[in-house]
PDB file with one MODEL, atoms N, CA, C and O in Angstrom:
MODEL        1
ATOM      1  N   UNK A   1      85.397 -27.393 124.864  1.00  0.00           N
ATOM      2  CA  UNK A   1      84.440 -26.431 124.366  1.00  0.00           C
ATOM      3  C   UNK A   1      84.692 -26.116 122.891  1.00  0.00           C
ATOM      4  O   UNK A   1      83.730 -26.007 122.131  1.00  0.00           O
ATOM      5  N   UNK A   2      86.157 -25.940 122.384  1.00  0.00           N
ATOM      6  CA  UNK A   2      86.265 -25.630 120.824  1.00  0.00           C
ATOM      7  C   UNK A   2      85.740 -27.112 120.425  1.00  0.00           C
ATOM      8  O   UNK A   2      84.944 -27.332 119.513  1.00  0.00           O
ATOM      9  N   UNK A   3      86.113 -27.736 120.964  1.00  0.00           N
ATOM     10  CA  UNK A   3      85.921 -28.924 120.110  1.00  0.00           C
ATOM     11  C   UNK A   3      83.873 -29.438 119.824  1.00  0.00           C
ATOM     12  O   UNK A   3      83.207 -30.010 118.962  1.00  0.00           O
ATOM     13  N   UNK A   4      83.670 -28.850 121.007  1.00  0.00           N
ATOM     14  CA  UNK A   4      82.040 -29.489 120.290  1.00  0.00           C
ATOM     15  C   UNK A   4      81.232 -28.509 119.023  1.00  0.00           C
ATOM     16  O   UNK A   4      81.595 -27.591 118.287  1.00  0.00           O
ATOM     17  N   UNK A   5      79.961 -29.267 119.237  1.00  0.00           N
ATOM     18  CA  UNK A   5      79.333 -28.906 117.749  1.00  0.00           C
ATOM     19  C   UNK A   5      79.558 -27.547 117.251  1.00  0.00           C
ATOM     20  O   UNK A   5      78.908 -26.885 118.060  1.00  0.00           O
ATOM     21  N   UNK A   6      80.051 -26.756 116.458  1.00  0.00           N
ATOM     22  CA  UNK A   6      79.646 -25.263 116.091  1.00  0.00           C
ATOM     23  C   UNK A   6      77.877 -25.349 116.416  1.00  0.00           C
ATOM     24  O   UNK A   6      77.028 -26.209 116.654  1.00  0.00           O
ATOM     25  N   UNK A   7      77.993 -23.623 116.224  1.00  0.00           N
ATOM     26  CA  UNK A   7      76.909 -23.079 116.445  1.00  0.00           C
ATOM     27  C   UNK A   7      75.700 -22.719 114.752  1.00  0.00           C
ATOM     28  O   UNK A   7      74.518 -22.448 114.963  1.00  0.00           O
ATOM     29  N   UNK A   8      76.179 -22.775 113.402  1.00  0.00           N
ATOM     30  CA  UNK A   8      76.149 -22.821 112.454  1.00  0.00           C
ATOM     31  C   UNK A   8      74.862 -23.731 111.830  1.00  0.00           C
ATOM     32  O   UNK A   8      74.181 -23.547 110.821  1.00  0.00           O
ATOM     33  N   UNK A   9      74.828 -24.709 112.782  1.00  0.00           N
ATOM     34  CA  UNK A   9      74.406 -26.113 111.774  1.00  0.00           C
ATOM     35  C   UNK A   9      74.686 -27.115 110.908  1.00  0.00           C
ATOM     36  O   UNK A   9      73.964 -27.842 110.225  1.00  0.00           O
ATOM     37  N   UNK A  10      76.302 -26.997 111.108  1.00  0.00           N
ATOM     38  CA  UNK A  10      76.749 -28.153 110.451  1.00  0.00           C
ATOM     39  C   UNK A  10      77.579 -28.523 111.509  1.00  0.00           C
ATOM     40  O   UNK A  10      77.530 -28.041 112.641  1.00  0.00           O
ATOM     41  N   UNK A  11      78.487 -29.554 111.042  1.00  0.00           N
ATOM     42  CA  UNK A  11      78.885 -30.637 111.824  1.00  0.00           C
ATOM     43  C   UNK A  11      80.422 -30.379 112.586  1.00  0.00           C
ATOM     44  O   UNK A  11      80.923 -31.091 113.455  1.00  0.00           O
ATOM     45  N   UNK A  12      80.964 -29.204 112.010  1.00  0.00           N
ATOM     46  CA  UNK A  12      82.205 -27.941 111.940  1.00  0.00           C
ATOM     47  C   UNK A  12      82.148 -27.997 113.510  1.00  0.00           C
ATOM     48  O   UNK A  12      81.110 -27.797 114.141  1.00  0.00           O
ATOM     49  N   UNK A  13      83.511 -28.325 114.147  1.00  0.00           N
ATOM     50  CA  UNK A  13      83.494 -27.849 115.392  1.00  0.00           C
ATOM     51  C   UNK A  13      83.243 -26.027 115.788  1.00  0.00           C
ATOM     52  O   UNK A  13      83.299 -25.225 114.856  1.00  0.00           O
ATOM     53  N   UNK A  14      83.048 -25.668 116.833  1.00  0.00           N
ATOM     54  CA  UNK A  14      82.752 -24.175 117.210  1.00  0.00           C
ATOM     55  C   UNK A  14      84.003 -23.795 116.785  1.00  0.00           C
ATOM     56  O   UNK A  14      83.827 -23.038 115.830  1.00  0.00           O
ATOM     57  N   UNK A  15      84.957 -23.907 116.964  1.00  0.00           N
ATOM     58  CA  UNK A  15      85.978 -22.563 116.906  1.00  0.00           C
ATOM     59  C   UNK A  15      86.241 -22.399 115.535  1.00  0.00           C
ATOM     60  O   UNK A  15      86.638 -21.297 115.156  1.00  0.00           O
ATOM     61  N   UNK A  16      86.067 -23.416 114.639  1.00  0.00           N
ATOM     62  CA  UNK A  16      85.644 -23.378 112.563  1.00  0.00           C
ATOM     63  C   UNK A  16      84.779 -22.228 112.532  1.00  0.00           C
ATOM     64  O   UNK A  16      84.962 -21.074 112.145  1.00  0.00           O
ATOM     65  N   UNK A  17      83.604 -22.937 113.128  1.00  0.00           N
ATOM     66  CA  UNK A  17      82.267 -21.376 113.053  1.00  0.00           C
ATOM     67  C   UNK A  17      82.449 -20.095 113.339  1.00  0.00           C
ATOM     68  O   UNK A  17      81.905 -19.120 112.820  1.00  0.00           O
ATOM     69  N   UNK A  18      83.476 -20.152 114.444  1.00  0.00           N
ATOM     70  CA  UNK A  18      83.632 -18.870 114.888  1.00  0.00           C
ATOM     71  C   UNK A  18      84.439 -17.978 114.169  1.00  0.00           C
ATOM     72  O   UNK A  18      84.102 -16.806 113.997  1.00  0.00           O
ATOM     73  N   UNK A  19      85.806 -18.601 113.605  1.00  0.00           N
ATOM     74  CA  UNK A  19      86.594 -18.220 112.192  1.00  0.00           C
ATOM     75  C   UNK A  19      85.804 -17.648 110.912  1.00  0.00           C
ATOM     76  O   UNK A  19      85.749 -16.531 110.397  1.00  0.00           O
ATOM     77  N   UNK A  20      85.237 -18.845 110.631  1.00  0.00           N
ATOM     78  CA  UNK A  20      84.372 -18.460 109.951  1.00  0.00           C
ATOM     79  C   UNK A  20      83.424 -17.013 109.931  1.00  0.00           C
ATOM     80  O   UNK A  20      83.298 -16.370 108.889  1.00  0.00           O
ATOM     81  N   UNK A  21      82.883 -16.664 111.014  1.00  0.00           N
ATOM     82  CA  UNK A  21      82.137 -15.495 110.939  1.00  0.00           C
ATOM     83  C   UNK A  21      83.116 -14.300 110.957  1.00  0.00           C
ATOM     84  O   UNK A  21      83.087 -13.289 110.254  1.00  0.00           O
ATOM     85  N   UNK A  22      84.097 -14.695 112.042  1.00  0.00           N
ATOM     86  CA  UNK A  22      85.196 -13.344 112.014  1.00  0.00           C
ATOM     87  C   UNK A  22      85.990 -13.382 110.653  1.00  0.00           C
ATOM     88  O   UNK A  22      86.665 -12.387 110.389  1.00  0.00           O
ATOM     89  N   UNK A  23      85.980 -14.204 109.959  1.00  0.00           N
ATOM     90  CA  UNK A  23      86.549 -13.449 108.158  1.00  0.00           C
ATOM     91  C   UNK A  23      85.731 -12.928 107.045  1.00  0.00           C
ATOM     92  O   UNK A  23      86.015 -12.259 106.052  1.00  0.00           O
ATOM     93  N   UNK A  24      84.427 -13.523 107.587  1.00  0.00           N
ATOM     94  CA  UNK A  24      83.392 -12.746 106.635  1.00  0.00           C
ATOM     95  C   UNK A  24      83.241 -11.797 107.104  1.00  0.00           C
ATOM     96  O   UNK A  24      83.076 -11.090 106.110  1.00  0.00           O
ATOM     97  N   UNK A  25      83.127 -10.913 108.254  1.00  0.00           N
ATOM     98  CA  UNK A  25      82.922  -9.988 108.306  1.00  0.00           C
ATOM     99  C   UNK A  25      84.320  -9.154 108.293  1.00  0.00           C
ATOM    100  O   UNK A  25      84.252  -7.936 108.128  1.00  0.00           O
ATOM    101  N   UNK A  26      85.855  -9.914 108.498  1.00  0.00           N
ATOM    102  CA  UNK A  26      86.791  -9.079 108.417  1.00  0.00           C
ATOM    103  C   UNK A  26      86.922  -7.975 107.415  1.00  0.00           C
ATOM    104  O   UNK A  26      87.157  -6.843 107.839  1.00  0.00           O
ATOM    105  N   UNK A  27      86.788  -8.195 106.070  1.00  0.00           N
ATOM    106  CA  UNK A  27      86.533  -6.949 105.024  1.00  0.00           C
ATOM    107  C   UNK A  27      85.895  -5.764 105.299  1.00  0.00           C
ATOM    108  O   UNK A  27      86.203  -4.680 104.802  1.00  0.00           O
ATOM    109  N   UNK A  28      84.928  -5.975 106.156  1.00  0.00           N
ATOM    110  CA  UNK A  28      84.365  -4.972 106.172  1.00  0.00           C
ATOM    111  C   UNK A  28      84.849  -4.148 107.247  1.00  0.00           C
ATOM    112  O   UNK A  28      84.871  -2.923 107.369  1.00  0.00           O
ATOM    113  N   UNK A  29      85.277  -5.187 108.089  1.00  0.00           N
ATOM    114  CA  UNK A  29      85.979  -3.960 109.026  1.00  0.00           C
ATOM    115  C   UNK A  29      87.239  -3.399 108.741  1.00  0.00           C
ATOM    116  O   UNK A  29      87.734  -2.459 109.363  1.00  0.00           O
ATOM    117  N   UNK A  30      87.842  -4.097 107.616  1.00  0.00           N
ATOM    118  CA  UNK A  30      88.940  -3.143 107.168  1.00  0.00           C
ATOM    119  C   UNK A  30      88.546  -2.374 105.796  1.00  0.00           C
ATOM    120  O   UNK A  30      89.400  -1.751 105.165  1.00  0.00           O
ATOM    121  N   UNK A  31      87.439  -2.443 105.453  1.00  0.00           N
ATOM    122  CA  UNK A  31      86.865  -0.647 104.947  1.00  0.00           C
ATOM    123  C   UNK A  31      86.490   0.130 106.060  1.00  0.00           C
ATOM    124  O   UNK A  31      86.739   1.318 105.858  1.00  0.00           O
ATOM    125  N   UNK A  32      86.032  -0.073 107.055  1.00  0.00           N
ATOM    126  CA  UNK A  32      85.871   0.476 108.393  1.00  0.00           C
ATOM    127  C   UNK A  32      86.995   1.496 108.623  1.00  0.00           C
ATOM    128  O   UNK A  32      86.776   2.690 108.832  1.00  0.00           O
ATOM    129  N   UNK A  33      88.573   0.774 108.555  1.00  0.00           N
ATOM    130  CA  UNK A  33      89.364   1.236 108.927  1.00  0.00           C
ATOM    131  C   UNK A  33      90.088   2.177 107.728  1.00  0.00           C
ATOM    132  O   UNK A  33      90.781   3.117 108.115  1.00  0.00           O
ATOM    133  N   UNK A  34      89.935   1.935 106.228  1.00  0.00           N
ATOM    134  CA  UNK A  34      90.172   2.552 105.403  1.00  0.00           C
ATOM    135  C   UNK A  34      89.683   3.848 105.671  1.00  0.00           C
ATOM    136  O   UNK A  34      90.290   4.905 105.837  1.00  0.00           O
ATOM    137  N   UNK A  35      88.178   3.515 105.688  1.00  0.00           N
ATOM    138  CA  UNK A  35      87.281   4.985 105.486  1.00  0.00           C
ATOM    139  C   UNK A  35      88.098   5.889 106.655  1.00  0.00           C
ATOM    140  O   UNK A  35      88.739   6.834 106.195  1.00  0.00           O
ATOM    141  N   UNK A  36      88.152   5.661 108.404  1.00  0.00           N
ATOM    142  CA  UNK A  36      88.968   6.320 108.998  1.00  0.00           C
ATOM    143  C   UNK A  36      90.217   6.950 108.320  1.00  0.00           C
ATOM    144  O   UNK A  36      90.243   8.145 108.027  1.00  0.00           O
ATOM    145  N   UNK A  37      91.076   6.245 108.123  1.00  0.00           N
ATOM    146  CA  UNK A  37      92.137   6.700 107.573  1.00  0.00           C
ATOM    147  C   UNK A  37      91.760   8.174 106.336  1.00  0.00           C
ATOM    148  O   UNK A  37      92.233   9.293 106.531  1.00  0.00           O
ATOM    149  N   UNK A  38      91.089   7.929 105.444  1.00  0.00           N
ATOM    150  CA  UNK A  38      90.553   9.122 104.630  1.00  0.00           C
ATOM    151  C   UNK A  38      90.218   9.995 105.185  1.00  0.00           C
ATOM    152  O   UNK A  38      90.576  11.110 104.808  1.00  0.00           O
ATOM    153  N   UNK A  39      89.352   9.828 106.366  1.00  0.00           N
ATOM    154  CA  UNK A  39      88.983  11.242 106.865  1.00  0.00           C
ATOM    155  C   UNK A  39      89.684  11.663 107.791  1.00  0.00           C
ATOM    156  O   UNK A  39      89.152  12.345 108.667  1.00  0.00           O
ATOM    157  N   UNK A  40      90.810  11.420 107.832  1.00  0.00           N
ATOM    158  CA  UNK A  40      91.933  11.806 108.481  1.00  0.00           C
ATOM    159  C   UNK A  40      92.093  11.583 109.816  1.00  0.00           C
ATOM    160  O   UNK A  40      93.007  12.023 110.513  1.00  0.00           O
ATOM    161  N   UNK A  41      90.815  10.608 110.300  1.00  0.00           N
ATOM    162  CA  UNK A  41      90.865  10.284 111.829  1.00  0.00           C
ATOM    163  C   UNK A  41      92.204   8.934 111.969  1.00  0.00           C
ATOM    164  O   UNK A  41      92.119   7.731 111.722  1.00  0.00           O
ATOM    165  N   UNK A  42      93.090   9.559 112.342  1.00  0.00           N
ATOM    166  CA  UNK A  42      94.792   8.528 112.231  1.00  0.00           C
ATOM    167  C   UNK A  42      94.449   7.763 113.291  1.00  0.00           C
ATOM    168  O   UNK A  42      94.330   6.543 113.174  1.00  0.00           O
ATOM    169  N   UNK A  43      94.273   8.342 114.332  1.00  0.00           N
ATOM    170  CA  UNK A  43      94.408   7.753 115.774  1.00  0.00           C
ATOM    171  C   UNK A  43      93.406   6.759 115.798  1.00  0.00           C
ATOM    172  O   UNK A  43      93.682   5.859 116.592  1.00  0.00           O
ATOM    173  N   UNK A  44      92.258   6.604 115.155  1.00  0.00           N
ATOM    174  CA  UNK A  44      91.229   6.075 115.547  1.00  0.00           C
ATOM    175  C   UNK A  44      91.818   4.872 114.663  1.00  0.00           C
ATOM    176  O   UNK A  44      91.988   3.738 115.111  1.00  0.00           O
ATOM    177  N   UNK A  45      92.182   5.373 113.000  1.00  0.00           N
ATOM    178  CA  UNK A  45      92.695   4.413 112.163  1.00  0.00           C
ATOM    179  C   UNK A  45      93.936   3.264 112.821  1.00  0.00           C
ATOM    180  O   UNK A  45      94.052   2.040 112.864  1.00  0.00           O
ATOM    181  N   UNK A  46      94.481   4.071 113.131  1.00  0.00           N
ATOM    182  CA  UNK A  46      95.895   3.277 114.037  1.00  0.00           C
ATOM    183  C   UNK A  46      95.186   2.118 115.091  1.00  0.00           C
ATOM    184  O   UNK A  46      95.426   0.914 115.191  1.00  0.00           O
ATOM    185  N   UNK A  47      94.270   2.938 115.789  1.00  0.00           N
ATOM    186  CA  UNK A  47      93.662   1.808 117.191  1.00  0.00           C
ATOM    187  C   UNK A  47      92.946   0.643 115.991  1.00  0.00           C
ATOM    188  O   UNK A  47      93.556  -0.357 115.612  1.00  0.00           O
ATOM    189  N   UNK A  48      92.064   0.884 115.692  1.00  0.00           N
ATOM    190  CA  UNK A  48      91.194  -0.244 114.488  1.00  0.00           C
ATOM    191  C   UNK A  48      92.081  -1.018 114.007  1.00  0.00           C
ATOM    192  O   UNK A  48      91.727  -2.197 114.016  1.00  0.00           O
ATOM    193  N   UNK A  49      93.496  -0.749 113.426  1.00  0.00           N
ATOM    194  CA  UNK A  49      94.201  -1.645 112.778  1.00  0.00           C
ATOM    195  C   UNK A  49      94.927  -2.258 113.568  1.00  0.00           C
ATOM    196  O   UNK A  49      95.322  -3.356 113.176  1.00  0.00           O
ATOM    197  N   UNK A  50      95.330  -1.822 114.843  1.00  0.00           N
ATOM    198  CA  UNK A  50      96.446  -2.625 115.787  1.00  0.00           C
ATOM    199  C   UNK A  50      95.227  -3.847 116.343  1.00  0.00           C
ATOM    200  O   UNK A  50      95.693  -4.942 116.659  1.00  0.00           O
ATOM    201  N   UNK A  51      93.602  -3.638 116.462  1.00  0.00           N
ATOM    202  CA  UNK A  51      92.849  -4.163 116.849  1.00  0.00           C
ATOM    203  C   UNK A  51      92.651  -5.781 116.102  1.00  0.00           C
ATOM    204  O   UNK A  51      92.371  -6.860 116.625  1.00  0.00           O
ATOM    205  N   UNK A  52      92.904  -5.442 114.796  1.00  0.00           N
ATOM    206  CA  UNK A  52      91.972  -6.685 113.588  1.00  0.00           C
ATOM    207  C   UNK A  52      93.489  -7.224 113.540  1.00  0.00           C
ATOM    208  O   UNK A  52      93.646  -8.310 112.982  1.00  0.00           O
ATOM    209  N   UNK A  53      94.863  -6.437 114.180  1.00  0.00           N
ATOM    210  CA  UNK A  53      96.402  -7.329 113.617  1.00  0.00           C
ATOM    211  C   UNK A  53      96.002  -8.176 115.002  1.00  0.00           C
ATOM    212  O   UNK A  53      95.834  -9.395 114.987  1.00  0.00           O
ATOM    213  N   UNK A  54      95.900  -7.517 115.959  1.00  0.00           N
ATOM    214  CA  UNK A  54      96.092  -8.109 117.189  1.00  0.00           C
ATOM    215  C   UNK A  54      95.562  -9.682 116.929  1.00  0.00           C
ATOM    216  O   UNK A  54      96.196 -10.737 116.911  1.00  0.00           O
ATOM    217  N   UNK A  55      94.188  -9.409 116.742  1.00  0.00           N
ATOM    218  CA  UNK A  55      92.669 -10.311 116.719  1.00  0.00           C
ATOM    219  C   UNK A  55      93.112 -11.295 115.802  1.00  0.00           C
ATOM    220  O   UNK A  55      92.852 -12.466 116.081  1.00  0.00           O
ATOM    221  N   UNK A  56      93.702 -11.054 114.810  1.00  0.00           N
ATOM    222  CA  UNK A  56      94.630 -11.902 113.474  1.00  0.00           C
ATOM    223  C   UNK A  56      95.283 -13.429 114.087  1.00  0.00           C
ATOM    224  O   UNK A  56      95.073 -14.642 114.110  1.00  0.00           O
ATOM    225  N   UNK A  57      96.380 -12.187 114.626  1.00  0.00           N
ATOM    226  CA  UNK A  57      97.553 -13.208 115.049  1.00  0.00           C
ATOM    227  C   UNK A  57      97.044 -14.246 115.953  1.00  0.00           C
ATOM    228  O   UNK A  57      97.289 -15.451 116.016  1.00  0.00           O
ATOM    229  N   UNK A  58      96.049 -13.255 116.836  1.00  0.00           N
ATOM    230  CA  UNK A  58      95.717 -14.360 118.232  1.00  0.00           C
ATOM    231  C   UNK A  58      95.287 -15.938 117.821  1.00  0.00           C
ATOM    232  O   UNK A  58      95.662 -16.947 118.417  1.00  0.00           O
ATOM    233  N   UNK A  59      94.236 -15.874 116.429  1.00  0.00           N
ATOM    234  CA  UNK A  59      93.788 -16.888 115.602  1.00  0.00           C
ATOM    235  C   UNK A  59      94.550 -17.782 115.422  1.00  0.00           C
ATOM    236  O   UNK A  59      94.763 -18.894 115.905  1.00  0.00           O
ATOM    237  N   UNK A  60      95.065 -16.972 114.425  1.00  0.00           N
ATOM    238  CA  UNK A  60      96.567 -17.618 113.910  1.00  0.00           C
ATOM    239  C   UNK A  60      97.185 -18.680 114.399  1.00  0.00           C
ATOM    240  O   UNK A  60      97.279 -19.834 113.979  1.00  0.00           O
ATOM    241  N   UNK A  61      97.904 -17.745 116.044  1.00  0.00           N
ATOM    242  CA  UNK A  61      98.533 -18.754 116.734  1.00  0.00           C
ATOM    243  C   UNK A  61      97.604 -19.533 117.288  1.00  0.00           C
ATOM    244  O   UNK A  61      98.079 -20.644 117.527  1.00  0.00           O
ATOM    245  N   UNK A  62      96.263 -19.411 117.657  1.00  0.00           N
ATOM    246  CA  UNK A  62      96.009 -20.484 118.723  1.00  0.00           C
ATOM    247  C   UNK A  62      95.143 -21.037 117.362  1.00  0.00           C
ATOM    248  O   UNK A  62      94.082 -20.703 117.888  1.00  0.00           O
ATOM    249  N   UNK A  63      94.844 -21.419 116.476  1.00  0.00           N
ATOM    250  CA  UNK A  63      94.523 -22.449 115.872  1.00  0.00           C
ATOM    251  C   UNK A  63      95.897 -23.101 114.721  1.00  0.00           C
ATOM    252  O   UNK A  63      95.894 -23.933 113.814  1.00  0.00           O
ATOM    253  N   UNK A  64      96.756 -22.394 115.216  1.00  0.00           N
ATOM    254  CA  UNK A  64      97.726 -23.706 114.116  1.00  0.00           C
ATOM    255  C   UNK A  64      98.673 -24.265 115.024  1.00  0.00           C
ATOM    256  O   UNK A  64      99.233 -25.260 114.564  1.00  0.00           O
ATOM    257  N   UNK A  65      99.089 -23.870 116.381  1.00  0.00           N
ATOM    258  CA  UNK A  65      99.692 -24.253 116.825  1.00  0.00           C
ATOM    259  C   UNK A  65      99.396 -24.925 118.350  1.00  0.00           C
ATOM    260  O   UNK A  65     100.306 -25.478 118.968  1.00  0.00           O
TER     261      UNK A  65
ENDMDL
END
């Protein structure tokens, strides 16, 4: 299943495409998590960031290794 066509329109297997969308939008979810942090919501800030480390690593490891 990673291995066939992405969903995109080019020739990029799926799990490329799927990277792909989860880092373009990663920035924004870590202003997401900034803005929390400012308004002093910690807890919410803390869950959001253990969320995008978690989501990180999982990548990480299962596409380099």
């Amino acid at each position: 299943m990673l291995f066939n066509q992405g969903f995109l329109g080019t020739a990029a297997p799926f799990y490329i495409d799927f990277v792909t969308i989860y880092f373009a939008v990663f920035p924004l979810l870590m202003a997401f998590t900034i803005y929390l942090a400012v308004k002093r919501k910690y807890k919410e800030h803390f869950i959001s960031q253990a969320f995008l480390l978690a989501i990180s690593y999982y990548y990480y490891y299962y596409n380099c290794f």
